[in-house]
C-alpha positions as CSV (number, residue, x, y, z in Angstrom):
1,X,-14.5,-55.7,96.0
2,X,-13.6,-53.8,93.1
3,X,-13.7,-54.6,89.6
4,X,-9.8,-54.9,87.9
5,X,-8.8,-52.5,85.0
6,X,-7.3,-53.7,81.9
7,X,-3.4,-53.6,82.2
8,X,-1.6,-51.3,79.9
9,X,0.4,-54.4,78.7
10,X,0.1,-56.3,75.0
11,X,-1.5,-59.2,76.6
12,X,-3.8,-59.4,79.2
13,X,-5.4,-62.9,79.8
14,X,-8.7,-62.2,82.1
15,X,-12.2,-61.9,81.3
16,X,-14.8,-64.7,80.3
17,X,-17.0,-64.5,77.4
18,X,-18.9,-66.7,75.1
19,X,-19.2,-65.3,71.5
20,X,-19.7,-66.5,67.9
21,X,-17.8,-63.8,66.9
22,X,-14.6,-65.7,67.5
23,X,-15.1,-69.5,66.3
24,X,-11.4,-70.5,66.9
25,X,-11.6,-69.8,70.3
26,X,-13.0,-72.1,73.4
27,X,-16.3,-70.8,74.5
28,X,-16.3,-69.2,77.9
29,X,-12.2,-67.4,77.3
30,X,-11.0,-65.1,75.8
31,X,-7.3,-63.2,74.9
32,X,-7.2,-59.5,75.1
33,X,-4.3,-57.9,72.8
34,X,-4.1,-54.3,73.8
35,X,-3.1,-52.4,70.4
36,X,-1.1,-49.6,70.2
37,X,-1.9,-46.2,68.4
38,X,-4.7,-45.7,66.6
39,X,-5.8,-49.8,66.2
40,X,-6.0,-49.2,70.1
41,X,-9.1,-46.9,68.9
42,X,-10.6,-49.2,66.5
43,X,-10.3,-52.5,69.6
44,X,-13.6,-52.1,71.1
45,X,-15.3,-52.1,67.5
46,X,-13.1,-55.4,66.5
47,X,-14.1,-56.8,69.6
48,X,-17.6,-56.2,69.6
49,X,-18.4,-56.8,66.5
50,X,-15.7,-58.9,64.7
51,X,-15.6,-59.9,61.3
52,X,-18.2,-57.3,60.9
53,X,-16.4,-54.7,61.7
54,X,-14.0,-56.0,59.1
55,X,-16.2,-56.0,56.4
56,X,-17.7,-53.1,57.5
57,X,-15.5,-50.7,57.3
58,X,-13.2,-52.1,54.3
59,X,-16.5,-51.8,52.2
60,X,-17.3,-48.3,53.1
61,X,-13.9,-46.9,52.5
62,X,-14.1,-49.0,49.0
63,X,-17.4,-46.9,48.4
64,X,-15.2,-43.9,49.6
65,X,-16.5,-43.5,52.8
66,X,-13.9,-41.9,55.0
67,X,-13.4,-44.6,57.3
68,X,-10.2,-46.3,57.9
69,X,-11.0,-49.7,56.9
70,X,-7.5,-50.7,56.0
71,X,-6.1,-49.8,59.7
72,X,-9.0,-52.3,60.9
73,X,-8.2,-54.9,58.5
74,X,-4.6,-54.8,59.7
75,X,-6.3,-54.9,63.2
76,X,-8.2,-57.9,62.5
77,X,-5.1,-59.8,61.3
78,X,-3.1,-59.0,64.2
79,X,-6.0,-60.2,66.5
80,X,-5.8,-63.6,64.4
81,X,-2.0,-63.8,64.9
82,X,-2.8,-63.4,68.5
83,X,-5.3,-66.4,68.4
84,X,-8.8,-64.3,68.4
85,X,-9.9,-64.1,65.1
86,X,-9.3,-66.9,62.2
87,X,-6.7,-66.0,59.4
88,X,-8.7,-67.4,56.7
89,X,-12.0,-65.7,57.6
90,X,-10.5,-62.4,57.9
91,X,-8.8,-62.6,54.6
92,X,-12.1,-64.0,52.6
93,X,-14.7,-61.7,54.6
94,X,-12.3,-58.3,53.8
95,X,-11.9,-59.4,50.4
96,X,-16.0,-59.2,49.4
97,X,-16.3,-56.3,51.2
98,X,-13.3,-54.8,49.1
99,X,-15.2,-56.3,46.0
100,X,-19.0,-55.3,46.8
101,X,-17.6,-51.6,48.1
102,X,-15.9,-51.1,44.7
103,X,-18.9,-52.4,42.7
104,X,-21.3,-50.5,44.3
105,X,-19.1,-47.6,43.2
106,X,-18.7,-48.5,40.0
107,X,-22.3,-49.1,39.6
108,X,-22.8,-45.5,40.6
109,X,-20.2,-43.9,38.3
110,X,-21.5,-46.3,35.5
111,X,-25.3,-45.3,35.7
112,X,-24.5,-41.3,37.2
113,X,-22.1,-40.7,35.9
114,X,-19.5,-37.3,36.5
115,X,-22.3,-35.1,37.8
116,X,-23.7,-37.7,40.2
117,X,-20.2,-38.4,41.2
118,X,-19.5,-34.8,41.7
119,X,-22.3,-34.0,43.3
120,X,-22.6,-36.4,46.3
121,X,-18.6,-36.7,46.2
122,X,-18.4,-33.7,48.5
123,X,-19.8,-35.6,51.6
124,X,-16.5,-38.3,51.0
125,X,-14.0,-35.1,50.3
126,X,-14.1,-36.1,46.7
127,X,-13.6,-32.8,45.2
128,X,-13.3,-32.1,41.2
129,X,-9.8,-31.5,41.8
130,X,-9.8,-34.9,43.1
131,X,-11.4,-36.9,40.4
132,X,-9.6,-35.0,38.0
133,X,-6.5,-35.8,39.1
134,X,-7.4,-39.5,39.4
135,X,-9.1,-39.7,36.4
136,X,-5.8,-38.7,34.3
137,X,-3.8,-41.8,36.5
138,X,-6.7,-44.1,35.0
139,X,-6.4,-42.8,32.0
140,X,-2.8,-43.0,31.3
141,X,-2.3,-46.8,33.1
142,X,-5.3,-48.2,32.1
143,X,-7.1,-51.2,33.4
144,X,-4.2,-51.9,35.5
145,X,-4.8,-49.0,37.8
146,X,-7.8,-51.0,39.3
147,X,-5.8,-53.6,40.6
148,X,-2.8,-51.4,42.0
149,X,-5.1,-48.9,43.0
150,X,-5.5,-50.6,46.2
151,X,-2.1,-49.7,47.3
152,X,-2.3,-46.4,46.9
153,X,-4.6,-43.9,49.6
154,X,-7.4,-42.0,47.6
155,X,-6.8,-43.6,44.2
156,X,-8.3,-46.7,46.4
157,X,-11.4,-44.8,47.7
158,X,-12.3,-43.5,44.3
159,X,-11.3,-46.5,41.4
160,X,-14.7,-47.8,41.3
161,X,-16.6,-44.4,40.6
162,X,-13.7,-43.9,38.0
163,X,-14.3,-46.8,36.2
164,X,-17.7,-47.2,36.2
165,X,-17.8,-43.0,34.8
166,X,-15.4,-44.4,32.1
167,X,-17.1,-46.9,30.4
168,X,-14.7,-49.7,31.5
169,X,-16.6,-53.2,31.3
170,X,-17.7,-54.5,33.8
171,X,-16.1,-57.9,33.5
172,X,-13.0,-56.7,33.3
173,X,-13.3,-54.4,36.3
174,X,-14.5,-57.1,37.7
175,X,-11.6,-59.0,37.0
176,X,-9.0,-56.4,38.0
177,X,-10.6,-55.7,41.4
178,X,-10.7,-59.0,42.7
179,X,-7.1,-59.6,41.7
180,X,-5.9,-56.0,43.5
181,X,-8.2,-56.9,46.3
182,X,-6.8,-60.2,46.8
183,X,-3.5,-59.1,46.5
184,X,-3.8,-56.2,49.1
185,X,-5.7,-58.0,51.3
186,X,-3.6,-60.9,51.8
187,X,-0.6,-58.3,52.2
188,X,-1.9,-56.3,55.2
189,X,-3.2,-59.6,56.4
190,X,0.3,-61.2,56.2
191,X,1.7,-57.8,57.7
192,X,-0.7,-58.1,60.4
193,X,-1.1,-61.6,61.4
194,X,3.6,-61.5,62.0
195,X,2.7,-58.9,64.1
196,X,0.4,-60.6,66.1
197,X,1.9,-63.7,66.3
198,X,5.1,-61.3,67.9
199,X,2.4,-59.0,69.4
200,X,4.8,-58.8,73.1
201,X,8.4,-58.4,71.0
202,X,6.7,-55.9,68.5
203,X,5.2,-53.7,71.2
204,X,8.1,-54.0,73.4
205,X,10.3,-52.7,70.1
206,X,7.9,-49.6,69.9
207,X,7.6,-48.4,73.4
208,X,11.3,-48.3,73.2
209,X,12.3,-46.8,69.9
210,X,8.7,-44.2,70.0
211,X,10.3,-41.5,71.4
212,X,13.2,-41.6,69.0
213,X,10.6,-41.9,66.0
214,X,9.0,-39.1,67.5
215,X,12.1,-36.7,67.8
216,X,13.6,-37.5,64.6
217,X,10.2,-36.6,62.9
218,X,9.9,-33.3,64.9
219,X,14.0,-32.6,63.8
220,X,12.1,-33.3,60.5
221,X,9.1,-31.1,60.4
222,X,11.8,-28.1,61.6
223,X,14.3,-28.5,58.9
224,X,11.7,-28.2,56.8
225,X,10.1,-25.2,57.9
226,X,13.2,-23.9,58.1
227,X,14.0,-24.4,54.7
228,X,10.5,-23.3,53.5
229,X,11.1,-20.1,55.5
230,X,14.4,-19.2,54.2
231,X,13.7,-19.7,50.9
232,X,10.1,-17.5,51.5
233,X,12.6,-14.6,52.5
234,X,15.2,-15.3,49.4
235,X,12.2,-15.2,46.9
236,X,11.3,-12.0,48.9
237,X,14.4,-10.4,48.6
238,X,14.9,-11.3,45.4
């Protein structure tokens, strides 16, 4: 008797298991949502580890690890829409690993300072150029960066060491990150767990419209090459 493979649909009710990792689920089932893309890679980490993998990975990227913890956290809240994981412990168990990550990195830019941040930003692809870039953002916004900085890829990796290089207090960082970390939390969370809750509808929508998504991005791509290349030759000629 052979063993059946998982079907390439959004939902596949059919193994048994028995794990703490999903408390609002009846010991003994379990729901399968098969994820499209990219959360499709990050699955078997979500379901073999859980919230872990939740906190996991949103505290490393905080830390500026290059991980991609806010893909997983919309991962986690599209397995709660689905009914695997709880809402509310996805939302409070991403939010202190977005907290602790950016702490520890503020700590590191606080007592290092630009040299230590330099020096062992290489290994996250934290270059000079990098910092210095970010470093003018904080400077010209302020506090106010720290919560908004959350939204917006790299600024996010890097607003702890920032701060903590800066001199900012550490209440008020404090403060600011919690609020920015709520805020984008509960965002992605709310993004994710519509998505789950339409899981069948939303990946019915995508395996129809991908290949249009996909042309129109390559029509893209080769308009703009184009125009890159003709203007090349009329700076040439020039």
């Amino acid at each position: 008797m052979t063993t059946p493979q998982r079907r390439n649909t959004p939902l596949y009710h059919h193994c048994v298991r028995s794990s703490p990792r999903f408390p609002s689920e009846p010991r003994g089932t379990v729901t399968e949502t098969q994820l499209p893309g990219i959360f499709g890679d990050l699955q078997p980490v979500l379901e073999h580890y859980g919230y872990l993998a939740v906190g996991g990975f949103v505290l490393l990227e905080d830390f500026g690890v290059p991980v991609p913890g806010e893909t997983m956290l919309i991962a986690a809240a599209v397995f709660a829409g689905s009914g695997q994981l709880n809402l509310a412990a996805v939302i409070l168990v991403a939010v202190a690993g977005a907290v602790i990550g950016d702490n520890v990195g503020f700590a590191v830019g606080h007592f290092g300072g630009r040299p230590v941040v330099e020096r062992f930003g290489r290994y996250v692809f934290l270059t000079p150029q990098r910092l210095d870039h970010a470093e003018a953002y904080m400077n010209k916004h302020g506090g106010k960066v720290v919560t908004i900085a959350r939204f917006i890829e790299g600024l996010r990796q890097v607003n702890g060491f920032l701060a903590g290089m800066m001199g900012m207090h550490w209440v008020k960082f404090l403060a600011y990150n919690a609020l920015g970390a709520a805020l984008w939390v509960c965002t992605w969370s709310a993004f994710g767990y519509f998505a789950g809750k339409n899981i069948e509808h939303v990946y019915a929508t995508f395996e129809h419209y991908k290949w249009y998504a996909i042309a129109a991005l390559a029509v893209g791509v080769a308009v703009y090459v184009a125009h890159r290349v003709r203007r090349g030759h009329a700076t040439g000629t020039a």
